[in-house]
TORKOL-4160 file (C-alpha; in steps of 0.2 Angstrom, whole numbers, padded with zeros to 4 digits, m for minus):
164
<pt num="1" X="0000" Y="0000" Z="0000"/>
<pt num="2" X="0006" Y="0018" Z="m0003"/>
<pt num="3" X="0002" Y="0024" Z="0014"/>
<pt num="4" X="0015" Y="0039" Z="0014"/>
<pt num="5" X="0007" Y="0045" Z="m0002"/>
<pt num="6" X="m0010" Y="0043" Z="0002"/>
<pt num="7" X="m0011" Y="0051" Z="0016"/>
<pt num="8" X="m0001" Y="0066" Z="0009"/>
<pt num="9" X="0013" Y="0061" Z="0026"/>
<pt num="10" X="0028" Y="0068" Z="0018"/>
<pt num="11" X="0026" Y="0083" Z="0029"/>
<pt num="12" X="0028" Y="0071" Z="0046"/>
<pt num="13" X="0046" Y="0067" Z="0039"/>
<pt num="14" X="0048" Y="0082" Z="0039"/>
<pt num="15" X="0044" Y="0086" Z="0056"/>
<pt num="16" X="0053" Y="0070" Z="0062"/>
<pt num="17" X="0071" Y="0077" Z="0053"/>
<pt num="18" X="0066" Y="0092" Z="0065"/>
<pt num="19" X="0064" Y="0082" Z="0081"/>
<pt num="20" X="0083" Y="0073" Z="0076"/>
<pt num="21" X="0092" Y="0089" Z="0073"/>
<pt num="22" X="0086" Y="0094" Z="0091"/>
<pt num="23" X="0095" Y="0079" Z="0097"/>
<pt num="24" X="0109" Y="0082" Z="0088"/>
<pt num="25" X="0107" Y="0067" Z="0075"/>
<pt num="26" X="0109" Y="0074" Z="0059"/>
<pt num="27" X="0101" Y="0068" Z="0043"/>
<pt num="28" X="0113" Y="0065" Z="0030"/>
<pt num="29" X="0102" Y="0060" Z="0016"/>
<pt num="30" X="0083" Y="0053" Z="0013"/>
<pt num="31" X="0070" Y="0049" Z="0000"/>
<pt num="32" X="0052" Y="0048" Z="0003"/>
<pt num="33" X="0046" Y="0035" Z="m0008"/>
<pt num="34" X="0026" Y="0032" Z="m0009"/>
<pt num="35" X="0027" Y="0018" Z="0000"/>
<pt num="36" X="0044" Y="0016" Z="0011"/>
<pt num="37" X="0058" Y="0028" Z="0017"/>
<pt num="38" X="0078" Y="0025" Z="0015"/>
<pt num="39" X="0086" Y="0038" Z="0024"/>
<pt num="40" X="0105" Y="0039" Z="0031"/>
<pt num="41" X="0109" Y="0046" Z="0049"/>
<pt num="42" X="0124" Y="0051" Z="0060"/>
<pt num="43" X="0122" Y="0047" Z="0076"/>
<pt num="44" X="0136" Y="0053" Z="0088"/>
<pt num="45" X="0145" Y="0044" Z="0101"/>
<pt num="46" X="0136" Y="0055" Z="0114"/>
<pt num="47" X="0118" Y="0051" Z="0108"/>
<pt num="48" X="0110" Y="0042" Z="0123"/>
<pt num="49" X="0097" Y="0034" Z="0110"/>
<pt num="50" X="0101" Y="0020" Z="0100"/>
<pt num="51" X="0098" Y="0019" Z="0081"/>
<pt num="52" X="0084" Y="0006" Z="0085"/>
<pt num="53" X="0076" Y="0018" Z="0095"/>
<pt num="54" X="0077" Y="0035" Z="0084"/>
<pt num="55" X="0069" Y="0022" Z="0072"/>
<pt num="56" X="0054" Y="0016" Z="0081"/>
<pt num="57" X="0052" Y="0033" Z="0087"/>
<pt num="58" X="0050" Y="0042" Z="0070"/>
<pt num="59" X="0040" Y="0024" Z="0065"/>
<pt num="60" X="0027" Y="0029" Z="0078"/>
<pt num="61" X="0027" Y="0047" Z="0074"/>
<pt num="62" X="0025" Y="0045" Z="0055"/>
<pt num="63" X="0011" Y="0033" Z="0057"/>
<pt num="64" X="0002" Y="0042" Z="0068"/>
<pt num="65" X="0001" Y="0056" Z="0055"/>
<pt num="66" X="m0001" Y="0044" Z="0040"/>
<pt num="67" X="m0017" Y="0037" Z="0052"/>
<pt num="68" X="m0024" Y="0055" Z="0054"/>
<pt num="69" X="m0022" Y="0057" Z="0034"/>
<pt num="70" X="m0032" Y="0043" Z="0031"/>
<pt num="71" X="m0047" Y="0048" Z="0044"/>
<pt num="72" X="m0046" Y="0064" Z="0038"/>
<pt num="73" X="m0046" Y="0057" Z="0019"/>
<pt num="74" X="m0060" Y="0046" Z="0023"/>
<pt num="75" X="m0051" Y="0031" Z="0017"/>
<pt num="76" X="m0061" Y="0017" Z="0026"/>
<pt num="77" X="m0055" Y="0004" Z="0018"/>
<pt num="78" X="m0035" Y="0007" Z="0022"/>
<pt num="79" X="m0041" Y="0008" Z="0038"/>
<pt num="80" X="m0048" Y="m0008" Z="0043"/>
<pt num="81" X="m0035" Y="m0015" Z="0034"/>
<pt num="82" X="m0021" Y="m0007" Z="0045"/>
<pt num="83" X="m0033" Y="m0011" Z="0059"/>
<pt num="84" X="m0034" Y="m0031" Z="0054"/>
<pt num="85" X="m0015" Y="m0032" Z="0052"/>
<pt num="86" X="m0014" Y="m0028" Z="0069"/>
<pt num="87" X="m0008" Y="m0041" Z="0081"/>
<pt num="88" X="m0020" Y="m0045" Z="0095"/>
<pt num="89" X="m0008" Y="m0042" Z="0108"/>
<pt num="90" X="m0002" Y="m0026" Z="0100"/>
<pt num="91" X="m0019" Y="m0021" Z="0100"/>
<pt num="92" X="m0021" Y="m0026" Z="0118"/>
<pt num="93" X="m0007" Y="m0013" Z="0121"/>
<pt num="94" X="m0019" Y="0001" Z="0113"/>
<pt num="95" X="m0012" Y="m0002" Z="0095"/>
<pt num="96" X="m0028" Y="0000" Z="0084"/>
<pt num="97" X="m0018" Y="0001" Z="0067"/>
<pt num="98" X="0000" Y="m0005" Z="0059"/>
<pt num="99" X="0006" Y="0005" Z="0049"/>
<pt num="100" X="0024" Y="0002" Z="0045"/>
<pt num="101" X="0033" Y="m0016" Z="0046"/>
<pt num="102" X="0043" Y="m0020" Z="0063"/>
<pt num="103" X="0058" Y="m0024" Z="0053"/>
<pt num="104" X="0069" Y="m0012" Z="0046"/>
<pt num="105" X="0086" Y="m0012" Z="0034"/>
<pt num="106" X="0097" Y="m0005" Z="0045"/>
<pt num="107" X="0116" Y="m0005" Z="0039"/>
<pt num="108" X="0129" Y="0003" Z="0048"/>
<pt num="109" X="0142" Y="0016" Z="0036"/>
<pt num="110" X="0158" Y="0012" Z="0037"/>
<pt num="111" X="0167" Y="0024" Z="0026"/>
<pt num="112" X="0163" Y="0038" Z="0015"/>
<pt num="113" X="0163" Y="0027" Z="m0002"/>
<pt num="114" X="0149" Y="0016" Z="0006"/>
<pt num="115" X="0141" Y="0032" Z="0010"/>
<pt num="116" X="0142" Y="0039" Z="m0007"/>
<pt num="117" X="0135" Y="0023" Z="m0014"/>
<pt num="118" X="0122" Y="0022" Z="m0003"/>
<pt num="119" X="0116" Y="0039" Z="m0005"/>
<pt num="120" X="0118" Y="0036" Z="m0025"/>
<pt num="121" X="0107" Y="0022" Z="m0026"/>
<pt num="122" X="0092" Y="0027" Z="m0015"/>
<pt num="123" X="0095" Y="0044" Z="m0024"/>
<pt num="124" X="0089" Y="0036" Z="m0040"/>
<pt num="125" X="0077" Y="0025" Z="m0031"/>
<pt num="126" X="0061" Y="0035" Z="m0039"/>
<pt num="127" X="0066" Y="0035" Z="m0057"/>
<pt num="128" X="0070" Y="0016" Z="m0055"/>
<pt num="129" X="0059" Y="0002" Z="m0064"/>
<pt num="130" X="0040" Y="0003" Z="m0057"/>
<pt num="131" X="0042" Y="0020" Z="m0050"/>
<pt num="132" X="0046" Y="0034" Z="m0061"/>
<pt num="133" X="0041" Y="0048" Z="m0050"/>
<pt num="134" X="0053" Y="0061" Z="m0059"/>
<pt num="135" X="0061" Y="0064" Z="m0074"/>
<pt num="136" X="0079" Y="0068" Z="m0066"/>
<pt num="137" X="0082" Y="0063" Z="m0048"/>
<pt num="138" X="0089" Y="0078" Z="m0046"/>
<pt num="139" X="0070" Y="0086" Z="m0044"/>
<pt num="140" X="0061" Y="0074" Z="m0034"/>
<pt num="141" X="0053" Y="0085" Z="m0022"/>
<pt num="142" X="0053" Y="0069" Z="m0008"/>
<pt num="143" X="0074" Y="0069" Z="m0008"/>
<pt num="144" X="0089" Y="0074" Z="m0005"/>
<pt num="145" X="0095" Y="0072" Z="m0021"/>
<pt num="146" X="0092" Y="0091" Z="m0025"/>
<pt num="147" X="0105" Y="0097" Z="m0009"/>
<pt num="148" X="0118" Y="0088" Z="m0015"/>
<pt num="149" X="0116" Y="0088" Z="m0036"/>
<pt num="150" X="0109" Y="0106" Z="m0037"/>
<pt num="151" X="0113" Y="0114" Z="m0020"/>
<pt num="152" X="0094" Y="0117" Z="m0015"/>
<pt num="153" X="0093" Y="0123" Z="0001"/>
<pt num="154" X="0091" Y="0112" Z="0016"/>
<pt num="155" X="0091" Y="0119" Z="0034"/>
<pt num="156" X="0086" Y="0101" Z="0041"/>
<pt num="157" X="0101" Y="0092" Z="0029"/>
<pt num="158" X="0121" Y="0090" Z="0036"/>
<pt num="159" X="0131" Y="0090" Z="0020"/>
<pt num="160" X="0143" Y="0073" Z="0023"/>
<pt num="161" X="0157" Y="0080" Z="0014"/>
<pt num="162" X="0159" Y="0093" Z="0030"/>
<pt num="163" X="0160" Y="0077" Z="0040"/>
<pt num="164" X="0173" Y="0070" Z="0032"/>
């Protein structure tokens, strides 16, 4: 399911980048595809949060505002689906909807090449195969692409190569 596009959620990434830089994780890079998010983070040593929490966090804020979309949208039928896929148990916990898978690709950036590559593939990510979301992926409005390729301005973005 497109959850992030239906429910118009790019905005709550947004917002989530925010809440990071005010916990001095800067976002390196990301793209906001229609239905999943890649996004590359430095996390420094004095972080008291761990990469599994910053994720989980972002996970329940996003889908939060993905849920309100859809009530807002009126989109019934996403709804009961999100609220079926639910575990019982979750649900006993006060979970009414899943949104998001409770795995994630997590990869750990060992040096700036791997960075570079990384950045470079999920860059391209929405002109690949099925997607085609842009022309150049340079211009997809969802990304990061445009900071590094085109120096668009980004106040919630840490440029890598200041890092390193």
């Amino acid at each position: 399911m497109h959850l992030i596009e239906q429910a118009s959620a790019h905005e709550a990434f947004r917002r989530w980048f925010e809440y990071l830089k005010s916990i001095n994780v800067s976002t390196l890079g990301y793209v906001i595809m229609p239905n999943h998010f890649h996004g590359i983070f430095h996390i420094p040593d004095e972080c008291t949060k761990t990469i599994n929490q910053i994720l989980a966090n972002g996970k329940r804020f996003i889908a939060y505002d993905i849920v309100k979309g859809l009530e807002k949208l009126k989109k019934e039928t996403v709804l009961q689906e999100l609220f079926h896929s639910t575990s019982n148990k979750a649900k006993q916990n006060g979970k009414k909807h899943r949104v998001f898978k409770t795995s994630s690709d997590i990869k750990e950036i060992y040096s700036v090449n791997m960075l570079i590559t990384k950045l470079e593939y999920m860059h391209r990510n929405p002109c690949q195969g099925k997607w085609n979301l842009a022309d150049d992926y340079a211009t997809y409005r969802y990304s990061s692409a445009g900071f590094y390729e085109i120096e668009k301005s980004d106040v919630l973005l840490t440029d890598y190569r200041r890092m390193y």
